[in-house]
PLY file of the C-alpha trace (Angstrom):
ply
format ascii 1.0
element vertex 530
property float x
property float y
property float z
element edge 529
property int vertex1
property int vertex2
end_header
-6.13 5.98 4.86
-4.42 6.33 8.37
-4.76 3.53 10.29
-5.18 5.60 13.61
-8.15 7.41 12.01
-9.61 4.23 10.53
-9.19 1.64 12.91
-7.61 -0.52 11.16
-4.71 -1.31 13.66
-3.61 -5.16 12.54
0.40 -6.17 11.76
1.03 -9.47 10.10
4.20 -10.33 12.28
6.94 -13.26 11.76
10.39 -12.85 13.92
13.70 -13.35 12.12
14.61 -16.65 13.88
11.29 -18.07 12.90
11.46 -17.12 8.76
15.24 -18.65 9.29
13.59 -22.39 11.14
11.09 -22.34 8.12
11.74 -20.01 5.35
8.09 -21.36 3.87
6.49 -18.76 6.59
7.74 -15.90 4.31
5.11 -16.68 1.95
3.08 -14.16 3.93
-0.56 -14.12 4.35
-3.80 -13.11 2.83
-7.34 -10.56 3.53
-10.63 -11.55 2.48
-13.51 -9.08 2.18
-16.88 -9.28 2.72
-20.49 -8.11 4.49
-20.36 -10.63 7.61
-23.37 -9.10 9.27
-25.62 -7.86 6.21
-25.65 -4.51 7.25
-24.57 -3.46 3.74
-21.12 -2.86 4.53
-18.26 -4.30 3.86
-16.00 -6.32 6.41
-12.02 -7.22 6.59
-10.68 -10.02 7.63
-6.66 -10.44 7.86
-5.02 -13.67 8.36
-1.53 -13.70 10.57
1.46 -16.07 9.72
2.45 -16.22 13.16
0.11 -14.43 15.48
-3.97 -13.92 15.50
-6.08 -12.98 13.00
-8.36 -9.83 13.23
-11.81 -9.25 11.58
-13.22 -5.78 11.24
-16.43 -4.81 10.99
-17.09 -1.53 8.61
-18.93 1.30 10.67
-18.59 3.22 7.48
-17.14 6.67 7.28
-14.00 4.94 6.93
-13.98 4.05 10.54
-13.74 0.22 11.37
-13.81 -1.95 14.51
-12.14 -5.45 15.48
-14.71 -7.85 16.33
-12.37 -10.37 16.27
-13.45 -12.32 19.74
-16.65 -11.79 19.48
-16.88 -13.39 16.22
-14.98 -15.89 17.13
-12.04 -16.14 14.69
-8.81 -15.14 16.65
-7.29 -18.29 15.13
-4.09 -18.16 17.49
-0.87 -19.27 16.17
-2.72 -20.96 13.44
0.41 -19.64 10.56
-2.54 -18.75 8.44
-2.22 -17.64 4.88
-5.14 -17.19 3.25
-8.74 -16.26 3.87
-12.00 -15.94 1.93
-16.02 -15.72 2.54
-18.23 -17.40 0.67
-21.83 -18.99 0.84
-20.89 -22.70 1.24
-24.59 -24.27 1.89
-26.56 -21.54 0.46
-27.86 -19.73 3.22
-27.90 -16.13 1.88
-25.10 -15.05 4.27
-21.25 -15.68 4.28
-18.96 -18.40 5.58
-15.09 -17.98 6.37
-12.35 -20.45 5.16
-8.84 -20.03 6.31
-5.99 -21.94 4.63
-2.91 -22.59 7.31
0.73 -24.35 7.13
0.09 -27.58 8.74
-3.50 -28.05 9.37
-4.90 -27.46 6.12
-8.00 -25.14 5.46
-10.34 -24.71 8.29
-14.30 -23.66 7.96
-16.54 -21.49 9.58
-20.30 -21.18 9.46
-21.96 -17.92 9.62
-24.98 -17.28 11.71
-26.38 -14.75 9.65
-24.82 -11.86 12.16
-21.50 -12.18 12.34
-20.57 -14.94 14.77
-18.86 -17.63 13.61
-18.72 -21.54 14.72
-15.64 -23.72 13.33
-17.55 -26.77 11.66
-14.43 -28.29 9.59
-14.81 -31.59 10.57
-18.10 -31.29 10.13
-17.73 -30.30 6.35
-14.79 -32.98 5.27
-12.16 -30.53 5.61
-9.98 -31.83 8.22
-5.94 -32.58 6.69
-2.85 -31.76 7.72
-1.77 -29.78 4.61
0.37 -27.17 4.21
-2.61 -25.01 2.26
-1.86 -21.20 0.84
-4.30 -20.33 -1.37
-8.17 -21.34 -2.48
-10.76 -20.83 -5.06
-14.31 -21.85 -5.60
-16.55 -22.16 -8.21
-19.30 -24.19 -9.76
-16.91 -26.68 -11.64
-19.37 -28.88 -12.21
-22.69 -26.87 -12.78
-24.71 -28.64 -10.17
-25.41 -25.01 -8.50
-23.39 -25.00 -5.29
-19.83 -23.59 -4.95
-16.81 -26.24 -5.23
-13.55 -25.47 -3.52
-9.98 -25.92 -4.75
-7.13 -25.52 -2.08
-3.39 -25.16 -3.49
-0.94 -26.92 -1.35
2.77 -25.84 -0.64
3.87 -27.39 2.35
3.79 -26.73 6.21
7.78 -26.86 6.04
10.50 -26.07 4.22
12.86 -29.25 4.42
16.06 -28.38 2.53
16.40 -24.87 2.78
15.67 -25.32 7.01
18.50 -27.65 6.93
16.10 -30.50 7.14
18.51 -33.64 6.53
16.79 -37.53 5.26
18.38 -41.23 4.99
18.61 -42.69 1.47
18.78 -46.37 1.01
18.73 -49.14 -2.27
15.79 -51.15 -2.51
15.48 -53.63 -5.40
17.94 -51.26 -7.11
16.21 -48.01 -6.63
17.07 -45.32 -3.85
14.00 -44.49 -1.67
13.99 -41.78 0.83
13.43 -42.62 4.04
12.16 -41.02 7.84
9.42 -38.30 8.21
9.79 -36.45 5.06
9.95 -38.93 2.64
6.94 -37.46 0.86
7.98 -34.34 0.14
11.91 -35.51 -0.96
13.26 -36.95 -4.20
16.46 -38.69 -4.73
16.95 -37.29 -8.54
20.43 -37.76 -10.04
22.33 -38.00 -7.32
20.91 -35.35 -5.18
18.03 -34.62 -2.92
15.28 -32.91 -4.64
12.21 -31.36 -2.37
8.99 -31.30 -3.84
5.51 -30.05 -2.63
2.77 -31.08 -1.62
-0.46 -32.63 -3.73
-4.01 -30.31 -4.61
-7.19 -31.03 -3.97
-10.18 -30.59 -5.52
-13.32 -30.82 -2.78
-17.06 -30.81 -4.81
-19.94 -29.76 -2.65
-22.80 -31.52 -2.25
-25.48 -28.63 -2.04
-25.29 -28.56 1.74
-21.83 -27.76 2.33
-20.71 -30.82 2.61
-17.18 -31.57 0.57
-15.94 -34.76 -0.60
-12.34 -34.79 -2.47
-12.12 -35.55 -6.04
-10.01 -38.33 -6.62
-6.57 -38.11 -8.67
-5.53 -40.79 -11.05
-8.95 -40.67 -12.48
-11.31 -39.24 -15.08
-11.73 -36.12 -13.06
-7.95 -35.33 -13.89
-6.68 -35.95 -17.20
-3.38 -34.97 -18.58
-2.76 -33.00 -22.11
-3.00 -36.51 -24.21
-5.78 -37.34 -22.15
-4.17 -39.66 -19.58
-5.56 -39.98 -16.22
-3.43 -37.56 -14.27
-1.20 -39.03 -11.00
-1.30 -36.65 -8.06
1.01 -33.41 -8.75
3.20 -32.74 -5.67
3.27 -29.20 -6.66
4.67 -25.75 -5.27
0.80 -24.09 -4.90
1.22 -20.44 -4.28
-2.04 -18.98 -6.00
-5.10 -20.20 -7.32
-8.25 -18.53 -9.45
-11.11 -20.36 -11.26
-12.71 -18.34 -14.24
-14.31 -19.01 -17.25
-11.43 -18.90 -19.91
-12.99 -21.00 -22.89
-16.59 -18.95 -23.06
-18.87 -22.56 -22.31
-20.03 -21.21 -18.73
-17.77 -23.39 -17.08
-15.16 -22.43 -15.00
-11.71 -23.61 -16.12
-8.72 -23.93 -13.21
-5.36 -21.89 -12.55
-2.89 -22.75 -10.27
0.49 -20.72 -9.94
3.48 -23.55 -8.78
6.95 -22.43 -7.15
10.14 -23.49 -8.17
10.39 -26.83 -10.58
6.67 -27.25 -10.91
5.09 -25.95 -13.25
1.78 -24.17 -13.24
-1.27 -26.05 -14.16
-4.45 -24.86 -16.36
-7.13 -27.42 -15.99
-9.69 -26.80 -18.56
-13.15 -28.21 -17.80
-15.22 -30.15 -20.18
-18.48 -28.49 -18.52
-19.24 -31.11 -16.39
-16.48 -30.84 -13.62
-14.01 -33.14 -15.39
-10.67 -31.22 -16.18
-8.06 -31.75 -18.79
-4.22 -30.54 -18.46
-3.91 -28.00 -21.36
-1.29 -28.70 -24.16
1.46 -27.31 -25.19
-0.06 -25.39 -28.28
-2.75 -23.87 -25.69
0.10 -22.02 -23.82
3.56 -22.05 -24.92
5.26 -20.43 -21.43
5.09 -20.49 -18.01
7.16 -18.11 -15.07
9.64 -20.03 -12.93
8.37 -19.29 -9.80
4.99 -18.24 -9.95
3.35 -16.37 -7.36
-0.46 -15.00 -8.46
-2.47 -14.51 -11.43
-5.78 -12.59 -12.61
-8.03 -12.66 -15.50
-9.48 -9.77 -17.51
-10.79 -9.12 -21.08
-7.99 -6.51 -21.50
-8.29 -5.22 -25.09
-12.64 -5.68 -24.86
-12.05 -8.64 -27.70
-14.58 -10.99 -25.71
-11.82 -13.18 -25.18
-10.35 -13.78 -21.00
-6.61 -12.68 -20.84
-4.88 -13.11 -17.82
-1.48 -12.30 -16.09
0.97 -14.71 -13.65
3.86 -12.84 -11.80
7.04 -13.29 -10.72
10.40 -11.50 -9.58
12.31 -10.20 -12.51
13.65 -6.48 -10.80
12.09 -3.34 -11.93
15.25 -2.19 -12.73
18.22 -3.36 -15.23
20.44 -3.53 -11.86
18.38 -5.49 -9.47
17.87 -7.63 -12.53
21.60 -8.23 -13.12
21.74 -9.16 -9.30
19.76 -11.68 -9.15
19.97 -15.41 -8.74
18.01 -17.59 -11.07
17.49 -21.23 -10.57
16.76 -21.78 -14.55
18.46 -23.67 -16.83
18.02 -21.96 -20.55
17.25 -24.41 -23.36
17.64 -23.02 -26.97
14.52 -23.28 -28.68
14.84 -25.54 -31.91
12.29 -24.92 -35.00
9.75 -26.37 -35.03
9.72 -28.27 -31.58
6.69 -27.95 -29.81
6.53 -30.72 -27.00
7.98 -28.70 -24.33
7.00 -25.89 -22.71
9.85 -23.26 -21.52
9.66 -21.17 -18.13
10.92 -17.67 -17.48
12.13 -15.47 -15.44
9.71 -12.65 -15.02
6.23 -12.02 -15.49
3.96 -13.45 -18.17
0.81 -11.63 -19.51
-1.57 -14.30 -22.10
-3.42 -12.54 -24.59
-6.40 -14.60 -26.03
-6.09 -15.41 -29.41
-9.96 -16.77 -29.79
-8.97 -20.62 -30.20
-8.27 -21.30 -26.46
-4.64 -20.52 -27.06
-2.89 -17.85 -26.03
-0.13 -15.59 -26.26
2.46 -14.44 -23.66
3.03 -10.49 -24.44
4.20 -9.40 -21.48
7.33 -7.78 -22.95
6.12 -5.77 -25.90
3.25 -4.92 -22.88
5.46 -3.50 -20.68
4.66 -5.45 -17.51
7.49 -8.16 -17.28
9.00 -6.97 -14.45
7.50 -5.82 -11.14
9.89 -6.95 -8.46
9.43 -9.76 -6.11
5.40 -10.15 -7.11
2.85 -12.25 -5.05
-0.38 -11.10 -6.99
-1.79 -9.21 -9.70
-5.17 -7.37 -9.45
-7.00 -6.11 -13.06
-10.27 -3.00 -12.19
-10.31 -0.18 -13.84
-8.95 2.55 -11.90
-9.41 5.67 -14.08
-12.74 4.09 -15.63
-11.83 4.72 -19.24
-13.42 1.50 -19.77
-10.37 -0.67 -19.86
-8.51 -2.49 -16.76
-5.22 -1.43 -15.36
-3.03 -3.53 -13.59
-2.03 -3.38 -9.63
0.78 -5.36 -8.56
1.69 -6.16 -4.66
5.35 -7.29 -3.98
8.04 -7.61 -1.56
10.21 -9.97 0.21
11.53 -10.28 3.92
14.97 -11.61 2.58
15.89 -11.21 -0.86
17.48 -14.64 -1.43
18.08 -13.85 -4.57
21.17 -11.56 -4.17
24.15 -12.46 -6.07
26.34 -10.40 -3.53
24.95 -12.24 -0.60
25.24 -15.74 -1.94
28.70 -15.15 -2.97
29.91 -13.86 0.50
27.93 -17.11 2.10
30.18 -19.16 -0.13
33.49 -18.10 1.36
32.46 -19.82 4.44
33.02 -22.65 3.53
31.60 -25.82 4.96
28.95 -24.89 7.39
27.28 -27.11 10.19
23.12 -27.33 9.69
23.05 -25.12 13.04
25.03 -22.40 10.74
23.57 -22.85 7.71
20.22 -22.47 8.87
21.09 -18.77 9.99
22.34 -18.04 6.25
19.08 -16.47 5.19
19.16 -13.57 8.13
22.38 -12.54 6.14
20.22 -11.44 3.19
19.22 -8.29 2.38
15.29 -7.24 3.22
13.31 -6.40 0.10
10.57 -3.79 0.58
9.16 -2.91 -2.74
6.93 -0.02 -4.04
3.95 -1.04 -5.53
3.24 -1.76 -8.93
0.23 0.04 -11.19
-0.20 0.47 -14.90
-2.57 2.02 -16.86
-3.81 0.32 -19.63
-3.85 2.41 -23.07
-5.76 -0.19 -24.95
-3.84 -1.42 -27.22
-2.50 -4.23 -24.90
0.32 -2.09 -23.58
0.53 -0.23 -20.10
2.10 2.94 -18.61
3.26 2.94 -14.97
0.72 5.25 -13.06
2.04 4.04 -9.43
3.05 7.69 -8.14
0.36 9.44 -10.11
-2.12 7.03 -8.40
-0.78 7.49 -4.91
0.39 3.66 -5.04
4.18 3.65 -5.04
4.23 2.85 -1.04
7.04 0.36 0.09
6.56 -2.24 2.00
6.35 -6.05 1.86
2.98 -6.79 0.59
1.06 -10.39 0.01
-2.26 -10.10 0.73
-4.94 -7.84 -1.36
-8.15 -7.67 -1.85
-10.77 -5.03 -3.52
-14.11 -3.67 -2.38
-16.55 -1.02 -2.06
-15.40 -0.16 1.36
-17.67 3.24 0.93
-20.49 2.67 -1.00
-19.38 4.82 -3.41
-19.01 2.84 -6.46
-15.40 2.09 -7.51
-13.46 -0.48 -5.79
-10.75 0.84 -2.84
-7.80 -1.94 -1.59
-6.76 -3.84 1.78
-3.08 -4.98 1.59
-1.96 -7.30 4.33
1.84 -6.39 4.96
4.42 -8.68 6.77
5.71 -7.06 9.52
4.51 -3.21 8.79
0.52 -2.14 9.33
-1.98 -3.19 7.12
-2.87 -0.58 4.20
-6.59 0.68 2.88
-6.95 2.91 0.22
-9.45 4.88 -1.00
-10.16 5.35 -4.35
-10.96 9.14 -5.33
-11.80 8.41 -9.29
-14.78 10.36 -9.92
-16.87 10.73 -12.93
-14.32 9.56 -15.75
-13.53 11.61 -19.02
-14.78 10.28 -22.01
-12.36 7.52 -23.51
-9.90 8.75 -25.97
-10.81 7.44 -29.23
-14.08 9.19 -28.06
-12.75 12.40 -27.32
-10.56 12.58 -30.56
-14.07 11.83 -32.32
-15.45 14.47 -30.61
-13.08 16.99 -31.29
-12.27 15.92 -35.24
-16.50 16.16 -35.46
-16.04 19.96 -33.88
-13.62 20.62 -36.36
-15.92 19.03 -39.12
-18.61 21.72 -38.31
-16.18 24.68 -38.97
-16.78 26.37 -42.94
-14.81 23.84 -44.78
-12.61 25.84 -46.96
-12.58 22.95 -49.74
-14.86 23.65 -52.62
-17.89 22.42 -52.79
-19.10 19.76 -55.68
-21.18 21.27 -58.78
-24.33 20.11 -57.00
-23.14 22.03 -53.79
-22.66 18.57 -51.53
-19.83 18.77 -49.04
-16.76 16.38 -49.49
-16.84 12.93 -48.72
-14.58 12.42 -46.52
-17.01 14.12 -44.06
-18.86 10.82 -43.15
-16.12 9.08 -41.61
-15.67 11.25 -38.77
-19.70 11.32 -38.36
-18.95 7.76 -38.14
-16.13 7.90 -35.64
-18.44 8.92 -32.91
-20.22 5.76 -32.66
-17.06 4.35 -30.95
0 1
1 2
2 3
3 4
4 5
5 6
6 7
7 8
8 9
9 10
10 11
11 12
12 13
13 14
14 15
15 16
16 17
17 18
18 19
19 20
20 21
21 22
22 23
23 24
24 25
25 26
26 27
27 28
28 29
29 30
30 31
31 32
32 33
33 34
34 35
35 36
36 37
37 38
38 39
39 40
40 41
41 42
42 43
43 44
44 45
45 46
46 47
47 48
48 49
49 50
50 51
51 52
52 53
53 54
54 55
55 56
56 57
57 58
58 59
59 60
60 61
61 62
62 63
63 64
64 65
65 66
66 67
67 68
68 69
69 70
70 71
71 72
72 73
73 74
74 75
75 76
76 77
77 78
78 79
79 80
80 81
81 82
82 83
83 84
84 85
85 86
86 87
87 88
88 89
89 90
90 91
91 92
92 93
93 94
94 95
95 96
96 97
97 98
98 99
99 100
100 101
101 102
102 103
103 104
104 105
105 106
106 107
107 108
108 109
109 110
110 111
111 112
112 113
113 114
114 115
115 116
116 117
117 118
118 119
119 120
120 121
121 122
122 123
123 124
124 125
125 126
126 127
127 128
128 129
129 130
130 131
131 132
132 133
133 134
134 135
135 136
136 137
137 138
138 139
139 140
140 141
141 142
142 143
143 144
144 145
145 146
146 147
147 148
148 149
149 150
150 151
151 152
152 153
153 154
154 155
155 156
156 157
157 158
158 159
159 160
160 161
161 162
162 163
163 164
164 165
165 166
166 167
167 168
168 169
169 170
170 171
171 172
172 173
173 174
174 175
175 176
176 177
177 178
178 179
179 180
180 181
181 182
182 183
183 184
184 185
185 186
186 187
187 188
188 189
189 190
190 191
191 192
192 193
193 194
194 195
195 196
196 197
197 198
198 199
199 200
200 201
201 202
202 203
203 204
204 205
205 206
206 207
207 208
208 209
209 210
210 211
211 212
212 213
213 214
214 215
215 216
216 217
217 218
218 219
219 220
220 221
221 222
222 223
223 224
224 225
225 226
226 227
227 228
228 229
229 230
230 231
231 232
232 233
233 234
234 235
235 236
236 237
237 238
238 239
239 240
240 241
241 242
242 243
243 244
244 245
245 246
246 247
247 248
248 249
249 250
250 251
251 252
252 253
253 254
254 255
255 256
256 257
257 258
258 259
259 260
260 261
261 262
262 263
263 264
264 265
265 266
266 267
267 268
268 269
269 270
270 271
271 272
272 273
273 274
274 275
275 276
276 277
277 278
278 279
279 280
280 281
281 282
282 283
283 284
284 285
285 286
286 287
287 288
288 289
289 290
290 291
291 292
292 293
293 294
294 295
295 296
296 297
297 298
298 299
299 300
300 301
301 302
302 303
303 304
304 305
305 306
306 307
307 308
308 309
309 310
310 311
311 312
312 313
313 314
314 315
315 316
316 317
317 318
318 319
319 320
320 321
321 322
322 323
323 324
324 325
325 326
326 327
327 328
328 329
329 330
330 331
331 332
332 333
333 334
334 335
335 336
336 337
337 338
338 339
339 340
340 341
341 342
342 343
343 344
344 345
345 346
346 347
347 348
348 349
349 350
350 351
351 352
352 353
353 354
354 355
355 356
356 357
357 358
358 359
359 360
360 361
361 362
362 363
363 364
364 365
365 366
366 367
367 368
368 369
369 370
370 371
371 372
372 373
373 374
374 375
375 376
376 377
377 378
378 379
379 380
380 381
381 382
382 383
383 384
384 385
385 386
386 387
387 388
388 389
389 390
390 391
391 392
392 393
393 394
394 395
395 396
396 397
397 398
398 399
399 400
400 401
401 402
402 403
403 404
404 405
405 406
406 407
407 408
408 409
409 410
410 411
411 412
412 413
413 414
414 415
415 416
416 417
417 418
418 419
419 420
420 421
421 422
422 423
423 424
424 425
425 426
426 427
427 428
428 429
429 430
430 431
431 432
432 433
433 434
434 435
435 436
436 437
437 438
438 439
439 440
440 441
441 442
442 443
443 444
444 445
445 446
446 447
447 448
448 449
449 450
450 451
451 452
452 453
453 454
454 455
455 456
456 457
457 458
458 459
459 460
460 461
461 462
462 463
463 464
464 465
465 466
466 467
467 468
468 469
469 470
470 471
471 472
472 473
473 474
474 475
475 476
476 477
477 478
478 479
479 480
480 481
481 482
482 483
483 484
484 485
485 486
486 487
487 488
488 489
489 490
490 491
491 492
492 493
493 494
494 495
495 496
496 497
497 498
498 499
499 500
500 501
501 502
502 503
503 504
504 505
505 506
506 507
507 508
508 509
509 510
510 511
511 512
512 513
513 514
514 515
515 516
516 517
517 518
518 519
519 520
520 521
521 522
522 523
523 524
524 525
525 526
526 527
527 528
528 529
C-alpha cells in the first residue's frame, strides 16, 4: 500500500560511518502489532536503530496516524531493535517492551487508551544489555506471561577494531580492560563472544525476577546444570513443540554459538535438547517459526540463514565454517550449515532437517521466516524477509581488502563501507503439501527489494486474512494487503470432485450378473471425505 496514501511515513535510518564504528547496528530493527487503544483496530509500532520510533494508530480504511508523542514512546536515539505488546499484569489491555543495544529491554504500561508510562525499573528490567529479540510465554503454567530476552551485544569489539591487553596469570591468559567479558583468548587468538540470556518469570503482577543460570532451571543435554551461554541472540520464539501444553524455548545464535532448544519439563524448568533430538543447526542463524506444515499434529519449524538464491551469489560467498566429515555412526556432535534449515517432526520429539529436498535452503541474507496461509488451501506457506546493508560476505571484496596490506585500526575500521550493499527481493513459497514449496514471490506481489528485518502480521482491515508490516533499514516501511478471497477447494478435494463427476457418467464396463456396478466405484465415493 502507498505510504503517501496510508500514512505510514516511518524510515529506519543508520548512516554509513555509524554501521562502520559498530557493524552490530546492521542487525536492523523490529515492528510489533497490536490494538493500543481497544478500538478494534490494529496499531504499528516501528522501532529505529538510530533515530525515534513511531507508533501508528489504525483509522482503518487503510489510513493510519503517528501518535507517537502523544503516546509517549519516541524513544530517541535509543538503537532499538525489537518491539512487542503484550498484557504483562493482566489488565485486559496491552503493554510495550522495546529491546535496545546497550540498555537492555525497556517497559511500558498501558493506560487502557493508548498512553504509555515507562515503568522498567519498576518491573526488574533495568540492565545494560545489548538485547535484540524477546518472547513470552507461560513457561511455567502459573497463568501470567514470562519473558525471555536474547542478548547479542551493544558493540561489536573485533570487527570495530576494538583492541584488549592479554596477560599470564597462574599460567592461564586472561583478557583484560573493558571488554574482557565479551573476549576469549582461544588458541592463540582473540575470540569475541556474546553476551548471556535471560530468562525473567512474572509474578502475576508484572513484576519479573531473573531465573538463575547454573541451576535446575537450566540443565544441559546430560542433565547438567547449565553455566551461562555467552551467546550470539538474534531471534527468539517460545511454542509448544512436545504437545504437553508447555511451551518449549528457541533461540537463533550468530556466528560460533550455536542455537539453543530448551525443552520444558512443564513446570518452567528447561533441558538443553540432545543430539538425537536435532541433528543440525545453521551457522549463523537469524529467525525461526513454527507450523504444523504437512497437518501431521506434530510442530515443524524453520531457522534461516544466508546461503544465495542463486548458484552465483552462492559461489561468492565467504563462509566462516570449518567442514567435518561425518563418520558412521558418530552421534555426539552436532554439525552447522550454511543455509537454511527446515525440521520436520518425526512424532518422538526429534526431528528432521529437510530443507533441501523442500526447496527452501536458500533465501539470501534471511533475518526471519513467517508460516500463514496465504492462498488458504489449508496448508502454510512460507514468507521470508532478507537483506543486508553490506554484504560482508563477498569473496571479491575481501580479496581486494587483502592487497592492502597492513592497515592501521583507523583504516581498517572503514573496510566494511568497501562492501557491496545487499538489497534482496523477498522470499514466498507455497506449500504443496507434501513438505515441499514452490516460489510464489512475483505471483504474490512479494518480490520487492529492499533490506528488510522487521515483520509482523495482522488483520490490519478486519477482513479476515492476515496483511504484513516490514520495517526496512534505510528505505520506507512496507504494508501489504492481502487480497486472498474465498479460497478454491484444496486439490486432493477438487481431484475427488472431479474423478466422482466422472464416476456418475454411464460406465461403459459391464455390469455383474446381478446388475451391481464395479467395485472400484467406492473408492472414489470415498475420496471425497478428504
Amino acid at each position: 500500500m502507498p505510504s503517501a496514501a496510508s500514512g505510514l511515513t516511518f524510515t529506519n535510518t543508520l548512516s554509513p560511518l555509524a554501521a562502520a564504528g559498530n557493524p552490530n547496528l546492521m542487525n536492523g530493527s523490529g515492528v510489533a502489532a497490536g490494538d493500543v487503544d481497544g478500538d478494534g483496530r490494529c496499531d504499528l509500532y516501528f522501532c529505529n536503530i538510530a533515530g525515534t520510533n513511531a507508533l501508528f494508530r489504525n483509522l482503518g480504511n487503510w489510513r493510519f496516524e503517528n501518535i507517537t508523542a502523544a503516546a509517549g514512546v519516541l524513544c530517541p536515539n535509543w538503537t532499538s531493535s525489537g518491539a512487542v505488546f503484550a498484557d504483562l499484569e493482566g489488565d485486559r489491555d496491552l503493554d510495550l517492551l522495546i529491546t535496545t543495544l546497550g540498555s537492555g529491554v525497556h517497559a511500558f504500561r498501558n493506560d487502557g487508551k493508548g498512553h504509555f508510562r515507562e515503568v522498567t525499573a519498576e518491573v526488574g528490567l533495568t540492565s545494560n544489555t545489548g538485547s535484540t529479540s524477546m518472547a513470552l510465554a507461560d513457561v511455567d503454567g502459573d497463568g501470567d506471561l514470562d519473558l525471555y530476552v536474547a542478548n547479542y551485544g551493544a558493540l561489536s569489539v573485533l570487527r570495530a577494531g576494538g583492541r584488549a591487553e592479554v596477560k599470564k596469570i597462574k599460567g592461564q591468559w586472561v583478557v583484560q580492560g573493558p571488554h574482557a567479558h565479551r573476549l576469549r583468548y582461544v588458541d592463540g587468538r582473540m575470540e569475541e563472544v556474546g553476551e548471556v540470556d535471560v530468562l525473567y518469570l512474572n509474578d502475576g503482577k508484572g513484576h519479573f525476577t531473573a531465573a538463575p543460570w547454573n541451576s535446575p532451571r537450566f540443565l544441559d543435554a546430560t542433565g547438567k546444570p547449565k553455566p551461562p551461554p555467552p551467546d550470539y541472540g538474534l531471534s527468539v520464539q517460545m511454542r509448544d513443540l512436545t504437545g504437553d501444553g508447555a511451551p518449549e524455548i528457541y533461540v537463533c545464535n550468530d556466528f560460533q554459538t550455536l542455537d539453543r532448544l530448551w525443552l520444558n519439563d512443564g513446570t518452567g524448568n528447561f533441558r538443553e535438547a540432545s543430539f538425537l533430538n536435532l541433528r543440525k543447526f545453521p551457522f549463523s542463524s537469524m529467525g525461526v517459526d513454527f507450523a504444523d506444515l504437512d497437518r501431521d499434529g506434530e510442530m515443524d519449524f524453520i531457522a534461516v540463514e544466508m546461503a544465495g538464491s542463486t548458484h552465483a551469489r552462492r559461489m561468492n560467498q565467504v563462509t566462516g565454517i570449518q567442514f567435518l566429515p561425518n563418520v558412521p555412526g558418530r552421534f555426539d556432535y552436532r554439525p552447522e550449515v550454511n543455509r537454511n534449515a527446515l525440521y520436520r517432526a518425526n512424532g518422538d520429539n526429534s526431528w528432521s532437517e529437510v530443507a533441501d529436498f523442500a526447496g527452501v535452503s536458500a533465501t539470501d541474507w534471511s533475518w526471519q521466516p513467517v508460516f500463514l496461509d496465504v492462498d488458504l488451501d489449508g496448508f502454510e506457506d512460507l514468507l521470508v524477509i532478507n537483506g543486508m546493508m553490506y554484504d560482508i560476505q563477498d569473496r571479491d571484496t575481501l580479496a581486494k581488502i587483502r592487497t592492502l596490506g597492513k592497515q592501521t585500526d583507523a583504516a581498517a575500521r572503514t573496510n566494511l563501507l568497501a562492501y557491496p550493499p545487499y538489497p534482496s527481493p523477498k522470499s514466498a513459497f507455497r506449500n504443496r503439501g507434501d513438505f515441499t514449496f514452490e516460489d510464489r514471490a512475483k505471483q504474490w506481489g512479494l518480490d520487492v527489494s529492499s533490506i528488510a528485518q522487521g515483520i509482523a502480521l495482522a488483520d490490519f482491515d478486519n477482513d479476515g486474512d492476515l496483511d504484513l508490516a516490514i520495517n526496512n533499514l534505510n528505505d520506507g516501511a512496507m504494508i501489504f494487503r492481502n487480497e486472498c478471497t474465498a479460497p478454491p477447494p484444496p486439490r486432493a478435494t477438487r481431484r475427488a470432485i472431479a474423478q466422482y463427476g466422472r464416476d456418475r457418467r454411464p460406465d461403459p464396463r459391464p455390469r455383474g450378473p446381478d446388475g451391481s456396478k464395479p467395485r472400484d466405484h467406492c473408492w472414489r465415493t470415498l475420496s471425497l471425505s478428504r
